[in-house]
N, C-alpha and C positions, 0 to 999 in steps of 0.2 A: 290530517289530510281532510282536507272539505272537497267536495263536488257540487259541480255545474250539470244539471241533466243527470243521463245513469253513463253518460261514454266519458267524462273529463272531467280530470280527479287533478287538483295543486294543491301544494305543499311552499306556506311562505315563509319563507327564514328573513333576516333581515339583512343579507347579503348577497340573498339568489331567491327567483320561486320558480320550481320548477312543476311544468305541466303535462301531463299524461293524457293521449285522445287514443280512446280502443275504439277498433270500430264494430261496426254493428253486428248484433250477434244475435241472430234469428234461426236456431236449432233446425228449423226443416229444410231452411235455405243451405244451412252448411251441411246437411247430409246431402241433399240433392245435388250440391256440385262435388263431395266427395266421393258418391256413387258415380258420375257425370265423368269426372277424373278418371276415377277407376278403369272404368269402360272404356276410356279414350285409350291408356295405356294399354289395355289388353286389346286391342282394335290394332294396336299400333306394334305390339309386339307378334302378336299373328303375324301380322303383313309383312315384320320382317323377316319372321322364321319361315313364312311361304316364298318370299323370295327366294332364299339360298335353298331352301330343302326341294322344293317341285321344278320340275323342268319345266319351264316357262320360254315363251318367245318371246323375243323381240322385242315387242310393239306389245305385251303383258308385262313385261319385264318397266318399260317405259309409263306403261300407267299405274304401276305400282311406284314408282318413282316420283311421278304429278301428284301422287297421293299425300306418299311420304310428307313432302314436303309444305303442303296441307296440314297435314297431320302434324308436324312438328309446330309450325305456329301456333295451332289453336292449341297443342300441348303444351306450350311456353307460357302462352296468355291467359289460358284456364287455371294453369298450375300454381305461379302467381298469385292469381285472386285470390284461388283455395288458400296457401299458405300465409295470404294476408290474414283474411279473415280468422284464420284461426290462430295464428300467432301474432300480428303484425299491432303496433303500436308507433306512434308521432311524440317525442317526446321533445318539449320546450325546455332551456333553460334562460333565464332572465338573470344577469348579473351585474355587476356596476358595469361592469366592459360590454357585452355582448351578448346576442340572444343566440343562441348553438339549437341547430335544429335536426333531427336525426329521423327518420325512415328507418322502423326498425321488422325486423320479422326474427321471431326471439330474441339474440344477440347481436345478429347481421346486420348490417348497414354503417352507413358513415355519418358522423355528426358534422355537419357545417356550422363555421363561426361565422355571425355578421356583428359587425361594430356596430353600437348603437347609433353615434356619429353619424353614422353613414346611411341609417334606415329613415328614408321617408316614405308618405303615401300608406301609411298603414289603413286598408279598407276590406270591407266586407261586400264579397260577390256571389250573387245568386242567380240562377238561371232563370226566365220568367215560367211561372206556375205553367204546365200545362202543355210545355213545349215538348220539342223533340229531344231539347238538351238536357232538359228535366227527370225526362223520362229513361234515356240512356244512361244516365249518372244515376240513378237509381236504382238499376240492375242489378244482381250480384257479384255477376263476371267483371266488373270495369271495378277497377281499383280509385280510380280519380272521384274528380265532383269538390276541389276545395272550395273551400268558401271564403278563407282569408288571406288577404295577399298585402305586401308590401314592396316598394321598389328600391332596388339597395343597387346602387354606383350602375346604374343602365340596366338589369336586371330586374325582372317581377318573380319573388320567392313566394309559394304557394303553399297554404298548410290549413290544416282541417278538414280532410277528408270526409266527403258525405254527413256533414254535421246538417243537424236541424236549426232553423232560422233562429228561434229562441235562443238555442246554445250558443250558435255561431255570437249573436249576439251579446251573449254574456261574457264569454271569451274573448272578443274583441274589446269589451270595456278593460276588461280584466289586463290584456296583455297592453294596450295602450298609457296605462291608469303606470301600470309597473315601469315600462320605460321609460316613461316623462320624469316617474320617481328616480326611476338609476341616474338621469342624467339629470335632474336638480341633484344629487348627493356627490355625482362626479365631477362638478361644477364648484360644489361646495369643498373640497378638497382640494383645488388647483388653486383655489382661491385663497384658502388656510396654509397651501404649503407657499 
C-alpha cells in the first residue's frame, strides 16, 4: 500500500488499483460536532416528550412543530457530517473495464460503475482561495468540496472530498495515468483477439 498525503492510500495490482480517500480527521473538530450532535438530539428529544406530556395550546403546540421540523433538518445534515467524518471513506477502483466509485460510511453506500469508454474530461476543481466557497467547504459540517470530476454520457461525477491541492493533484495524475493504461491494455486485447 503507498500513500499520497496522510488521507489517500492505493494499492496497484496489475489488473485493478484500487484507492482509498479518508477524510480529514481533526480530533477537536470531531468532538465538537459529537458533543454539537449530542445536544441537538437531546434538544430534540425534550421537545418531543414536552409536546405530548404538558398541556400545551394551540398556537405552543404549533411552535413546537416550526421547530420540529427545524430541528429535524439540521439533525439530518449534522448527523451526516458527524458519521462521515468518523466513518466515511470514497473508495476508487480502476479496472481494465471500469472505474466503480463508492461513498462509503463503514459499509453503507453504493458503488457505481463507469465504463472507461465512456469517461471523458477528467479535471481538477478548485474554488478560488479566499472566497465564500472556499470557505464554506471547509467547514466541518458540509460533507462536499470535491475536487475531481469527470463527465461520463451527459453527466459530471464528483470525487475527492475536501482534498488539499497538492493531493488533489497527485491523485489526478495518478488516476488519469491508470486509465489511459487500462484502455491501452483493452485495446491491446481486442486487437490480439
Amino acid at each position: 500500500m503507498k500513500w499520497i498525503g496522510k488521507r489517500i492510500s492505493f494499492v496497484d495490482d496489475k489488473a485493478r488499483t484500487t484507492i482509498v480517500i479518508y477524510p480529514d480527521s481533526v480530533g477537536w473538530i470531531n468532538a465538537t460536532m459529537g458533543a454539537w450532535f449530542a445536544m441537538w438530539i437531546a434538544i430534540g428529544a425534550t421537545l418531543s416528550w414536552a409536546s405530548f406530556a404538558l398541556n400545551l395550546t394551540g398556537q405552543e403546540k404549533l411552535i413546537i412543530v416550526v421547530f420540529m421540523v427545524f430541528w429535524l433538518y439540521y439533525a439530518v445534515r449534522v448527523g451526516r457530517a458527524f458519521s462521515w467524518l468518523m466513518w466515511g471513506k470514497e473508495l476508487l477502483k480502476i479496472d481494465e473495464v471500469s472505474l466503480t466509485y463508492k461513498k462509503s460510511v463503514k459499509t453503507y453506500g453504493k458503488a457505481n460503475e463507469y465504463y472507461l469508454e465512456n469517461i471523458t474530461k477528467v479535471r481538477m476543481v478548485a474554488p478560488k482561495e479566499r472566497s465564500l466557497q472556499a470557505s464554506w467547504e471547509s467547514s466541518p459540517w458540509v460533507r462536499g468540496g470535491e475536487r475531481l470530476e469527470f463527465d461520463y454520457m451527459g453527466k459530471v461525477i464528483r470525487f475527492g472530498r475536501k482534498l488539499e491541492k497538492q493531493d488533489a493533484e497527485l491523485l489526478f495524475k495518478l488516476i488519469t495515468k491508470r486509465i489511459d493504461e487500462r484502455i491501452r491494455q483493452a485495446k491491446k486485447k481486442q486487437v490480439a483477439q
